[in-house]
C-alpha positions as CSV (number, residue, x, y, z in Angstrom):
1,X,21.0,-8.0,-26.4
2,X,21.6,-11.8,-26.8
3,X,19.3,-14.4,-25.3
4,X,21.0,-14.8,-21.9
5,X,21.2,-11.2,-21.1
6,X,17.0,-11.0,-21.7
7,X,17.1,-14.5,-20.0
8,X,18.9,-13.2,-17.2
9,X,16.6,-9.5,-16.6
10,X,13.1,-11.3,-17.1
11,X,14.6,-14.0,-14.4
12,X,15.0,-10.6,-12.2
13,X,12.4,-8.9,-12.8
14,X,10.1,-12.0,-12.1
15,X,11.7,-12.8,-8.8
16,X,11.6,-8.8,-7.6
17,X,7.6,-8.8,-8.5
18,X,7.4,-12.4,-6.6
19,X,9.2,-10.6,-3.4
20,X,7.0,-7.8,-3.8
21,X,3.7,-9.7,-3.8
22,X,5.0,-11.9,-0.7
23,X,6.2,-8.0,1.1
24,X,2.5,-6.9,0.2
25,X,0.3,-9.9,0.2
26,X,0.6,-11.8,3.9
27,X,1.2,-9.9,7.2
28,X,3.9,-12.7,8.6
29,X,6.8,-10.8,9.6
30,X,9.0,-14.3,8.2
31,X,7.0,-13.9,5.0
32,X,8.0,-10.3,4.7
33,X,11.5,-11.2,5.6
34,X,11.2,-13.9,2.4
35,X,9.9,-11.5,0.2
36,X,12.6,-8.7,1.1
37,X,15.4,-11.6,0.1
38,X,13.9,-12.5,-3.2
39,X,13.8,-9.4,-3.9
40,X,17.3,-8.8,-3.4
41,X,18.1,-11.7,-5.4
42,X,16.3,-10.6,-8.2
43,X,18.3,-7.3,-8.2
44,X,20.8,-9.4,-8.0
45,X,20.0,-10.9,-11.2
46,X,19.2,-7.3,-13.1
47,X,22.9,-6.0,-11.6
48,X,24.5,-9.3,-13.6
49,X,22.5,-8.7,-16.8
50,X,23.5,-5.1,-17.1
51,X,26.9,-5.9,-16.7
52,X,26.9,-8.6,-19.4
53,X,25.2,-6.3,-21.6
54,X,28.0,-3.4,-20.6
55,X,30.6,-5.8,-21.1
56,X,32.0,-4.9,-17.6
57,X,31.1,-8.0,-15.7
58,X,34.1,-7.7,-13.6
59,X,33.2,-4.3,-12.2
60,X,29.1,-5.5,-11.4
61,X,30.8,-8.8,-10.1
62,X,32.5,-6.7,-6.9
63,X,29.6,-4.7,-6.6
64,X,27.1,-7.8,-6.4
65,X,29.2,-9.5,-4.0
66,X,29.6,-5.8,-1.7
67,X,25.3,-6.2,-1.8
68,X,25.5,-9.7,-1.2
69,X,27.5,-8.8,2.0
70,X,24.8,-5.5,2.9
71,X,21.8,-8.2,2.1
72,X,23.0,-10.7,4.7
73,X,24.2,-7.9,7.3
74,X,20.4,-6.6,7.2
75,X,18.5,-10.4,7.1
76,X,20.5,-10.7,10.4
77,X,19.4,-7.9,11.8
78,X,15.8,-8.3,10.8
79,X,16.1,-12.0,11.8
80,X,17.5,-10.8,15.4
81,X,14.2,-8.1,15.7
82,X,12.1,-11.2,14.4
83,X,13.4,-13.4,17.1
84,X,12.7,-10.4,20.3
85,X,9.4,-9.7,18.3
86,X,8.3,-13.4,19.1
87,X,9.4,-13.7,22.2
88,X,7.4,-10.3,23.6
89,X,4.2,-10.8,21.7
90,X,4.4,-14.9,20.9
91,X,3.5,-13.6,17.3
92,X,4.4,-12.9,13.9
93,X,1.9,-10.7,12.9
94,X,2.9,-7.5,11.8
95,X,0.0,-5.7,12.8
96,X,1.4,-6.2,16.6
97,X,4.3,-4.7,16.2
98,X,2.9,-1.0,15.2
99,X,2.4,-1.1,19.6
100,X,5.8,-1.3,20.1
101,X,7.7,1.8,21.8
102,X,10.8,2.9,21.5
């Protein structure tokens, strides 16, 4: 492994434990949303180091951008339930939102 691929994993794994702790530490539904994204990116990150260390950088290039595409698709829709969440309960705490029915 050279030094960028162990650059490049450590750089993941430190952003996916950062998006966890924000996920687990605060109960703001835009903190959640945050952590879920850094998350993503930090996968992001792992998915690049494997393929340099493959040598198939070309294949993990098309399937970053194909996550990069799902990981905006589902920020908009979390955004869009953020949005109606604030507007019924004038609140982003997450606890309110284990009373909604559906």
């Amino acid at each position: 492994m050279t030094e960028e691929t162990i650059l490049l994993l450590l750089s993941g794994l430190l952003l996916f434990m950062v998006g966890v702790y924000l996920m687990f530490a605060y109960r703001n539904l835009l903190r959640v949303i945050l952590g879920v994204e850094v998350m993503a990116k930090g996968v992001t990150l792992v998915l690049l180091a494997a393929g340099v260390f493959r040598g198939s950088v070309e294949y993990i290039q098309a399937l970053i951008v194909t996550f990069i595409i799902v990981e905006t698709i589902l920020a908009a829709v979390v955004l869009a339930i953020t949005f109606v969440a604030q507007r019924i309960y004038n609140s982003l705490d997450i606890r309110n939102l284990s009373k909604l029915k559906g």
